[in-house]
Backbone as numpy.savetxt, mean C-alpha at the origin, in Angstrom:
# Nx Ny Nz CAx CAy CAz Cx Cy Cz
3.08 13.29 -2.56 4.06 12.71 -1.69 5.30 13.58 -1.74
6.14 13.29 -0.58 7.07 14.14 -0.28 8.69 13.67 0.08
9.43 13.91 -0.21 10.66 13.18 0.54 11.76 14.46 1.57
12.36 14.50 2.45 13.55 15.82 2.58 13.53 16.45 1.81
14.01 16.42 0.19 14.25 17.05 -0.54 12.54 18.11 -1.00
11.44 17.75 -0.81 10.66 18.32 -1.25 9.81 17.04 -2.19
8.50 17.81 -3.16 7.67 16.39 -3.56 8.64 15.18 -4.31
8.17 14.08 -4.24 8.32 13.29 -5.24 7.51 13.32 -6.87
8.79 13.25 -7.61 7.77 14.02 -9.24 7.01 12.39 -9.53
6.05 12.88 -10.25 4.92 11.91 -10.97 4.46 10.54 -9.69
3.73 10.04 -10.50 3.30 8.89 -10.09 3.98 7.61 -9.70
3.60 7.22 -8.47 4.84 6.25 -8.06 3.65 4.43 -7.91
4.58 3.63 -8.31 3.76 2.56 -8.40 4.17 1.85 -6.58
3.27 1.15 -6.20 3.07 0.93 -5.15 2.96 -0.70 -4.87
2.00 -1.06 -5.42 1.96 -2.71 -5.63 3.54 -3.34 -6.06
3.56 -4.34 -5.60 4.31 -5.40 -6.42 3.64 -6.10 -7.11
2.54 -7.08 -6.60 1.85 -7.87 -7.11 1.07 -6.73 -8.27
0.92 -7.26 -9.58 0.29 -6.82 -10.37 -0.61 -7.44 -11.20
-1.12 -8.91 -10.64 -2.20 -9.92 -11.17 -3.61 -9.28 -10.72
-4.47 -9.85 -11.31 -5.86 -8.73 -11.09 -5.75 -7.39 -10.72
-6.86 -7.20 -9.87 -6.91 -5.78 -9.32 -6.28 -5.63 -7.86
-5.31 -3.83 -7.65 -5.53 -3.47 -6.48 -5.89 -2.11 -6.39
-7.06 -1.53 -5.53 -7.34 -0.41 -5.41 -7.91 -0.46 -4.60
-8.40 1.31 -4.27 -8.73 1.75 -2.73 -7.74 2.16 -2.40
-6.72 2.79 -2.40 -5.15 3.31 -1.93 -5.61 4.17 -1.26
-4.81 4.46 0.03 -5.23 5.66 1.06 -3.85 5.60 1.97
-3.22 7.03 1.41 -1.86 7.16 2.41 -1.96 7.59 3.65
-0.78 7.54 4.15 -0.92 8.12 5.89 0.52 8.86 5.90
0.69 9.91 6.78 2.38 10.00 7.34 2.63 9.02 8.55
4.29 8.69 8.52 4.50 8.23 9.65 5.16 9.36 10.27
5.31 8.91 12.02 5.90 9.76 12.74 7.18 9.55 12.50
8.01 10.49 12.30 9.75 10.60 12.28 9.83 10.85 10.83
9.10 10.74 10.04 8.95 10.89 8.37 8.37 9.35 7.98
8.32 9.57 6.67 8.18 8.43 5.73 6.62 8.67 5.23
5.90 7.31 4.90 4.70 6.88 4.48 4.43 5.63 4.67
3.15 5.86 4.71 2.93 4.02 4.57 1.36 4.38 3.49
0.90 3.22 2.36 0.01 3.16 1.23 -0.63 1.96 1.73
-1.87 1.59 2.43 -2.84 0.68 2.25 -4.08 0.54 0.93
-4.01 -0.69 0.65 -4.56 -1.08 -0.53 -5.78 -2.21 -0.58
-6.46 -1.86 -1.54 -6.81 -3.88 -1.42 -5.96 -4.52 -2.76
-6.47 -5.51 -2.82 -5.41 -6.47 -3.54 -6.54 -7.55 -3.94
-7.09 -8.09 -4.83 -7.68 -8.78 -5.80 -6.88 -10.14 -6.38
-5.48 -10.23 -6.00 -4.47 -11.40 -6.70 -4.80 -12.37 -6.55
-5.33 -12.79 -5.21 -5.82 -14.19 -4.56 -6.39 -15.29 -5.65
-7.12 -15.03 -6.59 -7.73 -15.63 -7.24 -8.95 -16.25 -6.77
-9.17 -15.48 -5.47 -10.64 -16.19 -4.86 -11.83 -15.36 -4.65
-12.95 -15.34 -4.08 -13.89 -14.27 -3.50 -13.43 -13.44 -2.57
-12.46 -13.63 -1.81 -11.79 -12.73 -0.85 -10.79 -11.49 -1.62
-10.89 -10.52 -1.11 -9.56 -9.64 -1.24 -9.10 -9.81 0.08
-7.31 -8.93 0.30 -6.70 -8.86 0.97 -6.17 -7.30 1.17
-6.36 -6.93 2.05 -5.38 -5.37 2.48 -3.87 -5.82 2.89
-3.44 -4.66 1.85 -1.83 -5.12 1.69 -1.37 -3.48 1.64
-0.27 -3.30 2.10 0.30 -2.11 2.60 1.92 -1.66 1.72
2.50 -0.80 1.69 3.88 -0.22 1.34 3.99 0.67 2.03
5.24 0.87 2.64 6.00 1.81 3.70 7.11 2.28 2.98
7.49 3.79 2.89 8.18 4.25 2.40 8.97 5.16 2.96
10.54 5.03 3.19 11.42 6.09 4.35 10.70 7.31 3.46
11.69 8.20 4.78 11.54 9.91 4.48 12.16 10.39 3.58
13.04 9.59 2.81 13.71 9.91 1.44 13.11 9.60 0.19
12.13 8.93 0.75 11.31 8.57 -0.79 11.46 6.92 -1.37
12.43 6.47 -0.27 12.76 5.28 -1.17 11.77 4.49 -0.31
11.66 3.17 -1.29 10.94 1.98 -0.83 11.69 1.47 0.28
10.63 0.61 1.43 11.79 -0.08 2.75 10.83 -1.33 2.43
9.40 -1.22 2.61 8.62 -2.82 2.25 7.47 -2.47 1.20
7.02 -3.74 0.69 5.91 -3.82 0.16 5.12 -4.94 -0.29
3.53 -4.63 -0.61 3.00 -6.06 -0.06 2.88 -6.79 1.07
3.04 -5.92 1.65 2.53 -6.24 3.28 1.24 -6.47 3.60
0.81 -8.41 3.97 -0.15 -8.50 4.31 -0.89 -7.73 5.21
-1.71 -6.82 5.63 -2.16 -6.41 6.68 -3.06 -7.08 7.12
-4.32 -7.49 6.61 -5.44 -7.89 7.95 -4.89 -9.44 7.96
-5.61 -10.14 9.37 -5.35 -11.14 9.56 -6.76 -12.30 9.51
-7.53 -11.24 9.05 -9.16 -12.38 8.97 -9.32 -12.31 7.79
-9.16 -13.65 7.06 -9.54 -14.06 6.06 -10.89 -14.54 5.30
-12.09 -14.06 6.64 -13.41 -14.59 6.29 -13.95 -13.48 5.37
-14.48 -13.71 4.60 -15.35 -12.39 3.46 -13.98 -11.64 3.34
-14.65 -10.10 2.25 -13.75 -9.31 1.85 -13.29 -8.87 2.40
-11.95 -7.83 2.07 -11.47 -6.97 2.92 -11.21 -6.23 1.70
-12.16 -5.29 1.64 -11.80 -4.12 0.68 -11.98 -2.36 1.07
-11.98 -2.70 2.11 -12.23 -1.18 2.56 -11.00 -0.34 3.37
-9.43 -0.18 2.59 -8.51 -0.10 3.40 -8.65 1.30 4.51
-7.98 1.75 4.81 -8.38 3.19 5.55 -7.28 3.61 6.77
């Protein structure tokens, strides 16, 4: 990852939620700068996962996170992309 200034050093945590599991992470660029990190997310405590997202300006800093993304809650959703 990258900000204006050039990379961002080490590993950056992404989740908020940190109950069970989230993985499958797969970044994207946005247009004008930034990022956005789709995930799955395991917190639910049920048979379902959830794809949940973080968007990050072009400076590197956090703007959201934990962003529900899908809106069908039937079976899993673990295949972010």
């Amino acid at each position: 990852m990258a900000d204006a200034e050039g990379p961002v050093p080490g590993p950056t945590q992404v989740n908020g939620i940190v109950t069970d599991d989230q993985y499958g992470a797969q970044m994207a660029e946005l247009a004008g700068g930034g990022w956005v990190v789709v995930y799955a997310d395991d917190s639910t405590g049920s048979s379902t996962e959830d794809i949940r997202a973080a968007i990050y300006n072009a400076d590197g800093t956090l703007k959201a996170t934990d962003i529900l993304v899908n809106t069908s809650v039937t079976g899993r959703q673990i295949e972010p992309s």
